[in-house]
C-alpha positions as CSV (number, residue, x, y, z in Angstrom):
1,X,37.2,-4.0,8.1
2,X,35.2,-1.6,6.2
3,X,31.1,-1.5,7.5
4,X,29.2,-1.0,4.3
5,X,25.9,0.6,3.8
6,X,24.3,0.1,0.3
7,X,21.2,2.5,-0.2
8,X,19.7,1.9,-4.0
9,X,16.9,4.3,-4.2
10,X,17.0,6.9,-7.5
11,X,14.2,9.0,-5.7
12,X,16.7,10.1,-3.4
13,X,17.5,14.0,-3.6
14,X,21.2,14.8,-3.2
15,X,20.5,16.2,0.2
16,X,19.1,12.9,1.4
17,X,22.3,10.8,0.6
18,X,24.3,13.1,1.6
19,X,22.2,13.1,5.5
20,X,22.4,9.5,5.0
21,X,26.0,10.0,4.1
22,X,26.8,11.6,7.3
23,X,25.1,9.6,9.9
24,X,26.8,6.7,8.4
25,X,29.8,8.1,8.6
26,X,29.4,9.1,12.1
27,X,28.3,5.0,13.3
28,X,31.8,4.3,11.5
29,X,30.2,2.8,7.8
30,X,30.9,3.9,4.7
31,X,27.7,4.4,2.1
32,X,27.4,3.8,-1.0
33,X,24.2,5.2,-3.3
34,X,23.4,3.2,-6.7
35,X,20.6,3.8,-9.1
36,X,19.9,0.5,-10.0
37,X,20.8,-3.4,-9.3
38,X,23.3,-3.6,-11.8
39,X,25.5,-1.1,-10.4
40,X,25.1,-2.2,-7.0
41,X,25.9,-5.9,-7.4
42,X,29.4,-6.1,-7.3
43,X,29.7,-4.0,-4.2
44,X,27.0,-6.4,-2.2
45,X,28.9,-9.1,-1.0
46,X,30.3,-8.0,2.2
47,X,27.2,-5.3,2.6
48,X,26.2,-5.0,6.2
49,X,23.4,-3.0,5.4
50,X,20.7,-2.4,2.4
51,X,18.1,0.2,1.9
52,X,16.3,-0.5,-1.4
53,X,13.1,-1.9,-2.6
54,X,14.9,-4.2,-4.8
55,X,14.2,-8.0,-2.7
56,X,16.1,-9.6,-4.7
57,X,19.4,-8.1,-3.7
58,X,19.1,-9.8,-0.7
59,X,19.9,-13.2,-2.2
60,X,23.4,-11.8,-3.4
61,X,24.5,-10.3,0.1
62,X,25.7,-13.4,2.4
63,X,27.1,-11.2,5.2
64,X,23.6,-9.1,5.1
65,X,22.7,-8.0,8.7
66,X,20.0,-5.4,8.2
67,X,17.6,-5.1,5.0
68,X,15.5,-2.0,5.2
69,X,12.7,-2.2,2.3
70,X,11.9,1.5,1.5
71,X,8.7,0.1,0.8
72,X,5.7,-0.8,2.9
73,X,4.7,-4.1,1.1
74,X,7.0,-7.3,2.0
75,X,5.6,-10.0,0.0
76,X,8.7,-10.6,-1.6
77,X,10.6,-11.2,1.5
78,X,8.2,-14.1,2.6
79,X,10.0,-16.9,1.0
80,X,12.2,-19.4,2.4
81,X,15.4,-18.5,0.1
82,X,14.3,-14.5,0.3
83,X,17.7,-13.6,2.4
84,X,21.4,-15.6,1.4
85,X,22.3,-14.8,4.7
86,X,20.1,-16.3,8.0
87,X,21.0,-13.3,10.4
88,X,19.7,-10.5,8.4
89,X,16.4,-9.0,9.8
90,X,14.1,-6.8,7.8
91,X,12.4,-3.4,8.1
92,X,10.0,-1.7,6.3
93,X,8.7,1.8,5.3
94,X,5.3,1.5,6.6
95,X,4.2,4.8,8.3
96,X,5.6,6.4,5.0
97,X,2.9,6.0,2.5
98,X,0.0,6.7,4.4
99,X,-0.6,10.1,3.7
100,X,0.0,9.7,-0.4
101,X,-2.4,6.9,-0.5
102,X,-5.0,8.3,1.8
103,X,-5.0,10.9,-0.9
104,X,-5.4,8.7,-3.5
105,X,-8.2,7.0,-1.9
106,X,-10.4,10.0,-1.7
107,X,-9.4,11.0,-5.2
108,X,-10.7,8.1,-6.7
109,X,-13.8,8.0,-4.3
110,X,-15.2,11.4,-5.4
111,X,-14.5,10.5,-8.9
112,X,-16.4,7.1,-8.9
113,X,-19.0,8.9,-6.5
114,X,-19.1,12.2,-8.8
115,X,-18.6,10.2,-12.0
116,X,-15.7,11.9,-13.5
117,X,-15.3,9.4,-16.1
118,X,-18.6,9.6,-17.6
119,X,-18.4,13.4,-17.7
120,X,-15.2,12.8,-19.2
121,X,-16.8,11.0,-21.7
122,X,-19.3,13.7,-22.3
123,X,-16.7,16.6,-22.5
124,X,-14.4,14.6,-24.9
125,X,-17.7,14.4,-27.6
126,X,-18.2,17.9,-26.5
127,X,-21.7,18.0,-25.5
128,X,-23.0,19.8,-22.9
129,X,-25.0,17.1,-20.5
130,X,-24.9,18.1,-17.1
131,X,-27.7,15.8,-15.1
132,X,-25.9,12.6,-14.3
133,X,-26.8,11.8,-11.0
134,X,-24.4,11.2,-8.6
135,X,-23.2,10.2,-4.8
136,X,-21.4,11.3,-2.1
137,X,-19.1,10.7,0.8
138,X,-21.8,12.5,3.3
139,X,-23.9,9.9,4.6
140,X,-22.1,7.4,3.1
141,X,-21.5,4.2,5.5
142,X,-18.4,3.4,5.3
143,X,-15.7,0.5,5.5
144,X,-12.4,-0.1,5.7
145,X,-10.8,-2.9,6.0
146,X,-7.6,-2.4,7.3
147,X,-7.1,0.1,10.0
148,X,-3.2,0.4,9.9
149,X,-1.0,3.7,8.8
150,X,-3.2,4.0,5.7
151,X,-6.5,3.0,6.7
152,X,-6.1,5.6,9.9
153,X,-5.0,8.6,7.3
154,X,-8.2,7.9,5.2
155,X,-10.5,7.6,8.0
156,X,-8.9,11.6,9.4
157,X,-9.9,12.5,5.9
158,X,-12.8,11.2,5.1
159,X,-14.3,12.4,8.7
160,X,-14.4,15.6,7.4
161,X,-17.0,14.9,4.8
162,X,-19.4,13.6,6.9
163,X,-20.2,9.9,6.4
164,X,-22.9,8.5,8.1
165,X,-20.4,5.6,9.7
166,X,-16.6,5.0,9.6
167,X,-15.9,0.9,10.6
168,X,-13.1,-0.4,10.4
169,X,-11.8,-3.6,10.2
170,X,-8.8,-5.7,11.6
171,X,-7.6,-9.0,13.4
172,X,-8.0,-7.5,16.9
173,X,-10.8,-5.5,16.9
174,X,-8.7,-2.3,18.6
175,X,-9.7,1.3,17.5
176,X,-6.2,3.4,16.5
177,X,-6.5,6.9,18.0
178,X,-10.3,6.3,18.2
179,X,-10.5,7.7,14.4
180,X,-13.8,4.8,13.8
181,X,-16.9,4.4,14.9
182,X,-16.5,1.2,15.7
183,X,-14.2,-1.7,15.2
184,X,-15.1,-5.3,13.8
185,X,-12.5,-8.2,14.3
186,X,-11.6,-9.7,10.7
187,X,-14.5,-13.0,11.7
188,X,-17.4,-10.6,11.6
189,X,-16.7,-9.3,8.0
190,X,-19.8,-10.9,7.0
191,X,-21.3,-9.1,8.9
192,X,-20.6,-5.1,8.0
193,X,-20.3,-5.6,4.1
194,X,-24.3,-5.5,3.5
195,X,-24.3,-3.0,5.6
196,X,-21.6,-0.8,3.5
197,X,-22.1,1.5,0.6
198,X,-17.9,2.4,0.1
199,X,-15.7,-0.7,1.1
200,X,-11.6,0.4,1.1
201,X,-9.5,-1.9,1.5
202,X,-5.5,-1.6,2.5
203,X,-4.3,-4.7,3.0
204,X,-1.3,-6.3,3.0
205,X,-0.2,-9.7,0.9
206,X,-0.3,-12.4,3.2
207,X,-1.9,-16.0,3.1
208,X,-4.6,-15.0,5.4
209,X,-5.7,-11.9,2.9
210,X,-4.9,-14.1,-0.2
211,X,-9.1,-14.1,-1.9
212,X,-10.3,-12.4,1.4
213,X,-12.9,-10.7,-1.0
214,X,-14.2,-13.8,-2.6
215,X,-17.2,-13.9,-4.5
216,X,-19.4,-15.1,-1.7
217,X,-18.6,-11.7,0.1
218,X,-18.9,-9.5,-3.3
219,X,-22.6,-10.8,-3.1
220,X,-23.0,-9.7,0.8
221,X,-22.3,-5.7,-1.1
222,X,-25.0,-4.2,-1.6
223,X,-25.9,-3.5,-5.6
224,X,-25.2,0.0,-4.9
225,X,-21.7,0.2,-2.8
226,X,-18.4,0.6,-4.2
227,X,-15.0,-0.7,-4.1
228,X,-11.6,0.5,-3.5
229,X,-8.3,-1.6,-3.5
230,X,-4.6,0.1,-2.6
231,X,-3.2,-2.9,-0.5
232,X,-3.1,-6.0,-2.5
233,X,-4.5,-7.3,-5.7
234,X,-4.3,-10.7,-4.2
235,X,-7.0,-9.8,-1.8
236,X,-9.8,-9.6,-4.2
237,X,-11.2,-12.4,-6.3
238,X,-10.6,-10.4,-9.4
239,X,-12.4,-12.5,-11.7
240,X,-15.3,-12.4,-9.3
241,X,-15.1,-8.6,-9.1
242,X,-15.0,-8.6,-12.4
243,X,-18.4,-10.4,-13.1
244,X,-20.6,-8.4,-10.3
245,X,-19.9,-5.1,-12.1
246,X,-20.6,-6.4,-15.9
247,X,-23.7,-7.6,-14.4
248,X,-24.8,-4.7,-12.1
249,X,-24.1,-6.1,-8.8
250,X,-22.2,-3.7,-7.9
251,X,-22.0,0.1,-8.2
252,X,-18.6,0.6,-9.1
253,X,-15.0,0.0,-8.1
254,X,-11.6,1.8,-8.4
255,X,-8.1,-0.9,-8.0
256,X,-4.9,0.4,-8.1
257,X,-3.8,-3.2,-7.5
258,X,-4.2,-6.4,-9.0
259,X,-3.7,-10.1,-8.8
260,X,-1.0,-10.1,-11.5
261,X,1.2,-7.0,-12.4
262,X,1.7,-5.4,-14.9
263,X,-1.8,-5.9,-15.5
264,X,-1.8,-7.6,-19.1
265,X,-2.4,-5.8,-22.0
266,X,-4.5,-7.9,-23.3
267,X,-6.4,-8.4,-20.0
268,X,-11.0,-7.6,-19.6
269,X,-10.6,-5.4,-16.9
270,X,-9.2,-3.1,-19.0
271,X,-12.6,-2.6,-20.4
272,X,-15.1,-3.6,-17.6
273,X,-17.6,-1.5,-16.9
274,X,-17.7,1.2,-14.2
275,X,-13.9,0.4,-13.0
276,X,-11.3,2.7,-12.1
277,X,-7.6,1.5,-13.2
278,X,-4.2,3.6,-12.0
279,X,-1.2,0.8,-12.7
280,X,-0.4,0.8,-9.5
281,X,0.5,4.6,-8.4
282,X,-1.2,5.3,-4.8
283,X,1.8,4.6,-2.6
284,X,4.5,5.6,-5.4
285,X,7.7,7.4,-4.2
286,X,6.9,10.6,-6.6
287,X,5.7,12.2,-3.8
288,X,8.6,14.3,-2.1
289,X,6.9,13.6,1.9
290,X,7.0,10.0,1.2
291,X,10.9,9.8,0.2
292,X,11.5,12.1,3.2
293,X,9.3,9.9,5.7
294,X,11.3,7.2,4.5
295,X,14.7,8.7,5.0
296,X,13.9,9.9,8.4
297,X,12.4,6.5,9.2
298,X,15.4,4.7,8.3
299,X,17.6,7.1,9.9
300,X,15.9,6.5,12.9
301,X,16.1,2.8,13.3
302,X,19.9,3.5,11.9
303,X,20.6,5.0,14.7
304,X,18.8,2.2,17.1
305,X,20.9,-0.5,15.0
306,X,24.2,1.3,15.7
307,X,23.5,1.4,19.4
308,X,22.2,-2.1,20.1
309,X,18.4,-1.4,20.6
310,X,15.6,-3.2,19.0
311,X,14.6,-1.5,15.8
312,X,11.3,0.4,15.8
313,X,10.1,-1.0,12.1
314,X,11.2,-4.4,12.1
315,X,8.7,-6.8,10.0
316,X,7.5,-10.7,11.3
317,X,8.3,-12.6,8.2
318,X,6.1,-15.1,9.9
319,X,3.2,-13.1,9.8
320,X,4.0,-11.3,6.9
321,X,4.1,-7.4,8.4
């Protein structure tokens, strides 16, 4: 009987499927590459494996064993009817994305810091104003909250400029590689946000991050700091957000994510003051490091499937990571 391996990811290069190809061949499955659903859907039914971003595949493969999202997020996957078939496990691609979204993090904080978008303004009416004042990441206290694959690339970069602190926060209070200067369990949020001029925040979609920036905590910020989002629109009260900048309660902030996406068209934060939009882009797979990580991560726990041993990325649905 014929072991098949269903990969649907267009940023693949040829070389990559054709690596993929070969290790598949060599475990005794056959793979089969697709650039979107439609194409792949008659061919899932008796799929043994899947390697795609695309959750909803996994409702029309019944013999599924192994799902590996090439993406880090898993919120789709949470729900009861996420998988037609109860054996199937899950992976991720976290560990793959780190270093794109790090740099999109300090992109976006020397722009709001620097105030790109008002000289931006300036340039486009072609005047020559050149006094604005500005911020910057030296001396800056800093916070991120979340200290996993992304929040440890941003803290290695954002080290070397020099910030007066680096805290991070998590559920267990444990400092990764020592990259913080100290570590705050999730409880004591309260705690460090008056005390933080740049807030990041990298968190993943889960009930216990759902509003986790409500509006209470906006008004712990002080007037001056700033906010950046890559994890999960969810985890900001939007609407709170929202109102704190319009008013001046807050400095700035830059989202790449939001509660509902695409953000509608017709939407106010389109148009709010002293925001930052990008639909959506920090941990895209258009950068060629991140489609490799994720090839080699897969290949990895490929070979650890193949030979019985516990796979090195697998996600709790339970908790949701």
């Amino acid at each position: 009987m014929e072991r098949k391996l269903i990969a649907v990811v267009a940023a693949f290069t040829p070389e990559q499927r054709a690596r993929i190809a070969a290790a598949a061949e060599g475990h005794g499955f056959t793979a089969r590459f697709f650039e979107n659903a439609d194409q792949a859907g008659p061919e899932l039914h008796d799929a043994e494996i899947l390697l795609t971003n695309m959750a909803d595949l996994a409702k029309q493969a019944p013999k599924l064993r192994w799902f590996c999202s090439s993406n880090a997020g898993v919120d789709p996957f949470l729900k009861p009817d996420a998988f037609a078939s109860p054996d199937a496990v899950l992976t991720n691609s976290s560990g793959a994305y780190g270093v794109t979204i790090a740099e999109h993090i300090l992109m976006v904080c020397l722009e709001i810091l620097r105030r790109q978008a008002d000289y931006n303004a300036i340039v486009a009416r072609r005047v020559w104003k050149r006094d604005l004042p500005i911020r910057s990441i030296k001396g800056s206290r800093i916070t991120l909250l979340g200290t996993g694959d992304i929040g440890r690339e941003a803290a290695v970069r954002l080290r070397a400029f020099g910030p007066a602190s680096l805290t991070g926060v998590n559920r267990r209070g444990a400092n990764p590689g020592g990259l913080f200067d100290r570590v705050v369990t999730i409880d004591r949020l309260d705690d460090v946000l008056p005390e933080t001029d740049l807030l990041i925040m990298s968190l993943p979609g889960t009930p216990e991050t759902a509003g986790l920036l409500s509006a209470a905590r906006i008004a712990l910020l002080p007037e001056t700091a700033y906010v950046v989002n890559v994890g999960r629109g969810t985890a900001i009260d939007q609407k709170a957000l929202e109102a704190a900048l319009r008013e001046g309660r807050l400095a700035g902030a830059a989202l790449d994510v939001f509660e509902r996406e695409p953000l509608p068209a017709d939407d106010t934060l389109w148009e709010c003051p002293n925001l930052l939009l990008t639909p959506h882009v920090a941990g895209n797979t258009t950068l060629p490091y991140t489609v490799e990580r994720i090839v080699e991560m897969f290949l990895e726990d490929f070979d650890n499937y193949c030979a019985g041993r516990p796979l090195s990325h697998l996600v709790d649905r339970k908790r949701g990571y």
